[in-house]
Backbone bond lengths (Angstrom), bond angles and torsions (degrees), N, CA, C in turn:
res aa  C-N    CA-C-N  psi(-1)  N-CA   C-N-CA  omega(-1)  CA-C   N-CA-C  phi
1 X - - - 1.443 - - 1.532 108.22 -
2 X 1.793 116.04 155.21 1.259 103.30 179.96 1.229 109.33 -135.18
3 X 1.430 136.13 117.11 1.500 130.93 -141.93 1.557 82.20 -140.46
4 X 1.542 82.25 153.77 1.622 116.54 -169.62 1.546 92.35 -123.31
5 X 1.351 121.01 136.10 1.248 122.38 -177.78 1.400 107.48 -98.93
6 X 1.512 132.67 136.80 1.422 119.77 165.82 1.531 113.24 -63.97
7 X 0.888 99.53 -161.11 2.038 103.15 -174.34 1.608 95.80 -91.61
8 X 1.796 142.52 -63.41 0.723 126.33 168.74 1.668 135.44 -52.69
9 X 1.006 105.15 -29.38 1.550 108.70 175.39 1.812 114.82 -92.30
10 X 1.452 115.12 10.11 1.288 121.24 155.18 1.714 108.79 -86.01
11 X 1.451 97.50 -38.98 1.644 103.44 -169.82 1.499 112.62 -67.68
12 X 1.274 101.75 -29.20 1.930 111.52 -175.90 1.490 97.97 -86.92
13 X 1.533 139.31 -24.42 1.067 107.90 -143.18 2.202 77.71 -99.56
14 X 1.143 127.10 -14.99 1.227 142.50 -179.34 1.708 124.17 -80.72
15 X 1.383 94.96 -36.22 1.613 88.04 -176.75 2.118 102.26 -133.11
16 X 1.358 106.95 2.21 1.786 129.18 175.10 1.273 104.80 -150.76
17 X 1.043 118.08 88.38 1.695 105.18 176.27 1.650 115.42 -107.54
18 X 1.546 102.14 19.76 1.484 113.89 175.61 1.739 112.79 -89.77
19 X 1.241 98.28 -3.70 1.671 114.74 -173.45 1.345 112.77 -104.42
20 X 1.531 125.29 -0.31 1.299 136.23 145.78 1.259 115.43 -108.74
21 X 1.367 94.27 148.51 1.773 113.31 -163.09 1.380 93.16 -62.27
22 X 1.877 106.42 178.36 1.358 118.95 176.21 1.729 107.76 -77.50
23 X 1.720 112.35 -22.90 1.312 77.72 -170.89 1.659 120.02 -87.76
24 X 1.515 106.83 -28.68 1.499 94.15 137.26 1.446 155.01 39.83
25 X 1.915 78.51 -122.58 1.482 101.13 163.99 1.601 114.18 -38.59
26 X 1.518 90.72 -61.58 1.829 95.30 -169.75 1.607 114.73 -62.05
27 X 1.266 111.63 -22.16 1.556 95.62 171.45 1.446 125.33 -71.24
28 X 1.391 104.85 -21.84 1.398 105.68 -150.63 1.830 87.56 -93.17
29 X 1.998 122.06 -22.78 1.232 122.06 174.60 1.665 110.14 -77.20
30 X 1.354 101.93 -3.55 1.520 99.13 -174.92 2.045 108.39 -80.94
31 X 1.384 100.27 110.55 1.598 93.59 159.02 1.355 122.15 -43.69
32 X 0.872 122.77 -40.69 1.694 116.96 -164.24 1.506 104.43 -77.90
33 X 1.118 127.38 23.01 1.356 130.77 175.24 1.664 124.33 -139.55
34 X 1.568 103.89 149.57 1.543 81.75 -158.65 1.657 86.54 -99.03
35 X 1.609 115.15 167.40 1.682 125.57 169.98 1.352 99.48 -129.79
36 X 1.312 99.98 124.28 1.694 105.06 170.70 1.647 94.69 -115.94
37 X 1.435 94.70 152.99 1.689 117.60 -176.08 1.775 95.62 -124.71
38 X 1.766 118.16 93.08 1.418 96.85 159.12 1.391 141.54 -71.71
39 X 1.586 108.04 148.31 1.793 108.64 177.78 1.285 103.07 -39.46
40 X 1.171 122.53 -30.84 1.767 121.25 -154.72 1.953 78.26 -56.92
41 X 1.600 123.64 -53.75 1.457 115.09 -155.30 1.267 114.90 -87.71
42 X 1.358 107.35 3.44 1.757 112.63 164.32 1.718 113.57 -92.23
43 X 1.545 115.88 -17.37 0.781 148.39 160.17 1.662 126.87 -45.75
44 X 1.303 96.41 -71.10 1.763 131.13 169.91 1.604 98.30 -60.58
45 X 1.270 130.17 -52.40 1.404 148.80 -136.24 1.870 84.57 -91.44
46 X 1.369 117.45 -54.81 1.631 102.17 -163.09 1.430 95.96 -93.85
47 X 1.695 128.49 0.11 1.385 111.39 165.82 1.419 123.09 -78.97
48 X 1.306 108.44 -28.57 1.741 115.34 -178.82 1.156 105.15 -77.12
49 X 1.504 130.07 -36.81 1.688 126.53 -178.87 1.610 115.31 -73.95
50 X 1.227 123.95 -23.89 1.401 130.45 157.05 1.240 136.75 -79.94
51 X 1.864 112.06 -7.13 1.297 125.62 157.45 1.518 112.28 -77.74
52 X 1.145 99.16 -27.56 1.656 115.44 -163.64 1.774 118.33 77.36
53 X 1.084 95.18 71.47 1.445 117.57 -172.05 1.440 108.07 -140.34
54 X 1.147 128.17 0.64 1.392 138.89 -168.62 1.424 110.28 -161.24
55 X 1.403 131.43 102.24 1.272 124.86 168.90 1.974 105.40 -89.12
56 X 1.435 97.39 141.73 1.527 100.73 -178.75 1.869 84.02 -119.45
57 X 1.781 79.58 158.10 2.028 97.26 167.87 1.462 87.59 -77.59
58 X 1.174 103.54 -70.21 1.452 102.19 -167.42 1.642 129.57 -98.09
59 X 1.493 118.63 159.73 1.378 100.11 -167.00 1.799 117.95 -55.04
60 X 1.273 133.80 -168.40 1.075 125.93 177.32 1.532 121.04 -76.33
61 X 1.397 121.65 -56.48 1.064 147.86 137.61 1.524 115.28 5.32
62 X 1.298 112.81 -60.62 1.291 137.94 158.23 1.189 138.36 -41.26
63 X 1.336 105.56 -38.96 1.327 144.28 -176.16 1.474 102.85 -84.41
64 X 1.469 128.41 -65.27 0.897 128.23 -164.53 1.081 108.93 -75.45
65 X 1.624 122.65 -18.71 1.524 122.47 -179.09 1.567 123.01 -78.09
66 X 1.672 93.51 -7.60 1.795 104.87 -159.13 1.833 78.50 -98.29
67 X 1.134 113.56 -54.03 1.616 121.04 171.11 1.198 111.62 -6.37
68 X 1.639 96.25 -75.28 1.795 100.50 -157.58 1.628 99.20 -70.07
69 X 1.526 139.29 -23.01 1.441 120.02 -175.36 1.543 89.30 -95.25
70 X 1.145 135.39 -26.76 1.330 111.89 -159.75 1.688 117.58 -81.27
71 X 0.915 99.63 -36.82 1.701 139.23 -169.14 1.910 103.84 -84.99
72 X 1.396 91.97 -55.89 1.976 98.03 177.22 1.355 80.64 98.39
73 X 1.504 142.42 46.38 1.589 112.20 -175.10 1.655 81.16 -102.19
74 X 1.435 98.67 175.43 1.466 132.74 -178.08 1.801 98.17 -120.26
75 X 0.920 77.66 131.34 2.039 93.19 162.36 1.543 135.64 -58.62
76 X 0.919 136.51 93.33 1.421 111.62 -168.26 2.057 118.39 -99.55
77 X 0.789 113.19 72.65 1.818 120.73 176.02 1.825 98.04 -18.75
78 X 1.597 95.09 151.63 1.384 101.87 175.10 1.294 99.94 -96.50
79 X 1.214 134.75 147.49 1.671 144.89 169.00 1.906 103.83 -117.53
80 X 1.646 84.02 172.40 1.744 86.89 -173.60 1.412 115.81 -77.51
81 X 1.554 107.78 -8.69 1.520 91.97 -155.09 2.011 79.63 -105.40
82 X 1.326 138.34 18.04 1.195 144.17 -177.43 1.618 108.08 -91.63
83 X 2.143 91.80 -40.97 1.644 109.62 -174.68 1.827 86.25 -70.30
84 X 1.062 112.85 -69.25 1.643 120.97 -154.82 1.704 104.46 -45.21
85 X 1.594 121.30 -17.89 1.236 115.74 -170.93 1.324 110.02 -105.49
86 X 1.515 100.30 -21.45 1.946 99.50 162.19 1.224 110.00 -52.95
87 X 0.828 87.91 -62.23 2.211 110.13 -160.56 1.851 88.10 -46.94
88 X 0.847 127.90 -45.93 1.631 120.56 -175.25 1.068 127.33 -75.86
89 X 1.548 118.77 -19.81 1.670 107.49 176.88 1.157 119.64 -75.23
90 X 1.289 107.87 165.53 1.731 120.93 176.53 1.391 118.57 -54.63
91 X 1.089 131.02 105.77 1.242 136.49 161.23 1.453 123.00 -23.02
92 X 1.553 111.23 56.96 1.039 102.38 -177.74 1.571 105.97 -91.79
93 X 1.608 129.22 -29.19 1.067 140.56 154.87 1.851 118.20 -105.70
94 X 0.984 95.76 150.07 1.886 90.88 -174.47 1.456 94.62 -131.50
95 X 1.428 121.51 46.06 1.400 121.15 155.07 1.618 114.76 -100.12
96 X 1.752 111.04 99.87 1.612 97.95 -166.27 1.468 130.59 -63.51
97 X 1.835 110.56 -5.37 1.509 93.11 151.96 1.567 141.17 -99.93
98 X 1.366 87.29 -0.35 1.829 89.63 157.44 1.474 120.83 -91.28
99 X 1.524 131.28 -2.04 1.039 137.30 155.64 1.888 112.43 -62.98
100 X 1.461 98.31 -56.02 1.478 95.01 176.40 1.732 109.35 -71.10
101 X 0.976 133.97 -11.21 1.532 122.55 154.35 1.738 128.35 -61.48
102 X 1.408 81.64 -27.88 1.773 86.65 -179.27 1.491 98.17 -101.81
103 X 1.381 111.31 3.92 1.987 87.24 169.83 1.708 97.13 -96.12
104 X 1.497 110.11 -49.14 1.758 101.43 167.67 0.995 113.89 -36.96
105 X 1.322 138.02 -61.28 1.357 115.16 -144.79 1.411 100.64 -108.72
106 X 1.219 110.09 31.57 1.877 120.07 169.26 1.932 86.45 -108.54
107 X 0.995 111.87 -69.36 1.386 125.77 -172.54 1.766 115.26 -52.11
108 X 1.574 123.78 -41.14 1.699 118.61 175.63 2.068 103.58 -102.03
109 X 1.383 99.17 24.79 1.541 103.16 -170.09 1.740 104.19 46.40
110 X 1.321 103.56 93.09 1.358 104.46 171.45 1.661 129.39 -136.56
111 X 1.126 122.07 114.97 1.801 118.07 -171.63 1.960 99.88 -53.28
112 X 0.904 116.12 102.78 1.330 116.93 170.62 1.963 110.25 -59.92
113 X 0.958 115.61 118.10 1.731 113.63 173.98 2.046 96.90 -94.80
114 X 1.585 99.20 114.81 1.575 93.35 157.01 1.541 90.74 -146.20
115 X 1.471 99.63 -170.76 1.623 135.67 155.39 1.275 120.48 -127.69
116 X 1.649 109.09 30.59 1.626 105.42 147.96 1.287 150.87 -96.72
117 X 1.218 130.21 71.05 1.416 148.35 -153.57 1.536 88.44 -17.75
118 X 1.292 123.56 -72.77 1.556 120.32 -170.40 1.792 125.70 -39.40
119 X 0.863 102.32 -21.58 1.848 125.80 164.01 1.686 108.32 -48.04
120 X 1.684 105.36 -73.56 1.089 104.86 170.05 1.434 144.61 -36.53
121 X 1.724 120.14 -20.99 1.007 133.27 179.56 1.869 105.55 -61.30
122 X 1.218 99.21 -40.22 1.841 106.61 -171.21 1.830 99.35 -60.17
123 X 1.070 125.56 -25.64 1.223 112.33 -172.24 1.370 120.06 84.46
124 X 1.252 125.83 -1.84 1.547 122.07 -177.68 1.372 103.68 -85.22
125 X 1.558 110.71 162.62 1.374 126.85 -164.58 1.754 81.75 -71.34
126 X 1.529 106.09 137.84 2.012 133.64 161.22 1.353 124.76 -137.56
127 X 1.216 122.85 135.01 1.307 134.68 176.85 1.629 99.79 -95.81
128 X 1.757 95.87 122.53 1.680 90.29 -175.80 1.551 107.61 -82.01
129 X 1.079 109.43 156.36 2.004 111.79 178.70 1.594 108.13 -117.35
130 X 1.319 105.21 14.00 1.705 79.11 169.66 2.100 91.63 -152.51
């Protein structure tokens, strides 16, 4: 399986991972599967903590670095044709980094993992996390 983590359900499964379900957990501990973490949520992640809307233990940076060994995640870069496919969907949510999650993981075939009910409206294949 190849799962894209939302921004909150990267943060729980890393620093609370009792707040995602078991099946989850086990995918994301399963080798045989890949986890991508997009910039869009490293992105999202150091804009809310510098508004002060997000307190982190550790810096972000940090976070994302403990991520990729701790977690096994992979990186995923934003590209144009990722921006060009946000910007087009239906407004079913108008949060622009969960828009760019659902154009990645429409665009590199990816199971998106969240707990945002509003997600579901797009219809793409999701692994629920809580």
């Amino acid at each position: 399986m190849r799962l894209l983590l939302d921004t909150h359900v990267w943060l729980w499964a890393l620093t609370t991972p009792e707040r995602v379900n078991e099946v989850v957990r086990s995918a994301i501990a399963d080798t045989r599967n890949d986890t991508v973490l997009s910039v869009a949520s490293a992105w999202e992640l150091a804009i809310k903590h510098a508004a002060g809307k997000l307190s982190l233990a550790s810096p972000a940076a940090e976070l994302i670095e403990v991520s990729v060994q701790a977690l096994r995640i992979r990186l995923l870069p934003i590209e144009v044709d990722h921006a060009l496919l946000a910007a087009s969907l239906p407004r079913h949510h108008n949060d622009p980094f969960d828009r760019m999650l659902i154009a990645q993981s429409r665009l590199a075939g990816l199971t998106l993992v969240t707990a945002d009910a509003e997600i579901r409206e797009y219809g793409d294949p999701l692994l629920w996390a809580i």
